[in-house]
C-alpha positions as CSV (number, residue, x, y, z in Angstrom):
1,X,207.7,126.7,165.9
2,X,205.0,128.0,168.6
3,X,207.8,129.9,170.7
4,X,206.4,133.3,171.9
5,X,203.6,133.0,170.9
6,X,200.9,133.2,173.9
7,X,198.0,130.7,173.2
8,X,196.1,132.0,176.2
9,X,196.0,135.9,174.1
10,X,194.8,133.8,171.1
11,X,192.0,131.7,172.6
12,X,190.5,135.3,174.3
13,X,190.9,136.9,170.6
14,X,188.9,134.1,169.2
15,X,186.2,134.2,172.0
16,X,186.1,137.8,171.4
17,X,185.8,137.4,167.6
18,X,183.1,134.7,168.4
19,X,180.9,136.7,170.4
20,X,181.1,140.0,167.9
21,X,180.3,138.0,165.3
22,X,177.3,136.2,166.7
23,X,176.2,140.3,168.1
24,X,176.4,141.2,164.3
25,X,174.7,138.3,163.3
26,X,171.5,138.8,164.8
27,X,171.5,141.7,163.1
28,X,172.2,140.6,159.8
29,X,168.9,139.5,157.8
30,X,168.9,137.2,154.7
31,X,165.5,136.8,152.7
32,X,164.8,134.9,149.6
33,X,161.3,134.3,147.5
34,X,160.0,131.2,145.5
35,X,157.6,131.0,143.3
36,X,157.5,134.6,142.2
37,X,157.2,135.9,145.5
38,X,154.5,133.4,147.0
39,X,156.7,132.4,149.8
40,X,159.3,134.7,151.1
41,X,161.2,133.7,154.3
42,X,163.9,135.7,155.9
43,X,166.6,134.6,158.9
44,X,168.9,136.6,160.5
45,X,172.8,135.9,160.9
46,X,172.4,132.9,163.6
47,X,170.1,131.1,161.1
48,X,166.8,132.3,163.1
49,X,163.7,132.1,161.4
50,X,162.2,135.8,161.7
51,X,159.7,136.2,159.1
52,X,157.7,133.9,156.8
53,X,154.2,135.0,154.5
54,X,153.0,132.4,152.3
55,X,150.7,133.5,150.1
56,X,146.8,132.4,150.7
57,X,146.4,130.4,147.1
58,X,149.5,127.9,148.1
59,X,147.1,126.9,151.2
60,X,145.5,124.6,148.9
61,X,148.5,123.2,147.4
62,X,150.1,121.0,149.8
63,X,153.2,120.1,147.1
64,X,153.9,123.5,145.9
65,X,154.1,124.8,149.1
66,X,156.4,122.2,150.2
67,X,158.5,122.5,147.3
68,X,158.8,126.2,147.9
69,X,159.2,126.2,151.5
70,X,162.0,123.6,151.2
71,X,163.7,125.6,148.6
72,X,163.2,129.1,150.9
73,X,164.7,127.8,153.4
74,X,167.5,126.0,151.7
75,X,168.7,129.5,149.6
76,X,168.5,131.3,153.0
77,X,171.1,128.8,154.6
78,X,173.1,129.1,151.7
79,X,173.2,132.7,151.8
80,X,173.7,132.4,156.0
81,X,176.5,130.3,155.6
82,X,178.2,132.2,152.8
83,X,178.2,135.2,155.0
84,X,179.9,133.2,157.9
85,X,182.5,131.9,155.9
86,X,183.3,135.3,154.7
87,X,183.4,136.8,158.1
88,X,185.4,134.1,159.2
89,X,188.1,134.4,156.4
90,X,188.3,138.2,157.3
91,X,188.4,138.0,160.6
92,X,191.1,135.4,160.5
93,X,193.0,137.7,158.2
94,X,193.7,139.8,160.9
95,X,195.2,137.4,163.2
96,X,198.7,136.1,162.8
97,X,199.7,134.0,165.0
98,X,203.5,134.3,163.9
99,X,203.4,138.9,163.8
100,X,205.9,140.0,166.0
């Protein structure tokens, strides 16, 4: 089933495809706002926090700005990890293993 096919080639396409990726990612920024834009929080492609602003008036509101933080941050993952998937499945598209 694997004859011909050089696993060595693949590994080093993978690595290559790895380290593009993770280049591109940095690069890549994914923001999202709660509570009508009181806390907006954006990471990049590798899931690195680069920007928060909370809004003064949630200073005093140790809850709200919990809730909102929490939910922030869990939209941006989201959106991080949808984008990584996606990447992946087209990247992966365009290697077969079994092409002559």
């Amino acid at each position: 089933m694997f004859e011909g096919m050089d696993l060595n080639k693949m590994m080093s396409q993978v690595q290559e495809m790895a380290a593009k990726a993770k280049e591109e990612g940095a690069d890549t920024i994914f923001t999202s706002k709660m509570g009508g834009g009181m806390i907006e929080l954006s990471i990049n492609g590798n899931s690195e926090v680069i920007n928060l602003d909370i809004d003064d008036s949630l200073l005093e509101d140790k809850d709200s700005l919990k809730i909102l933080l929490i939910s922030a941050m869990n939209d941006v993952i989201k959106q991080s990890d949808e984008s990584k998937k996606a990447m992946a499945m087209n990247m992966m598209g365009g290697m077969n293993p079994f092409a002559k």
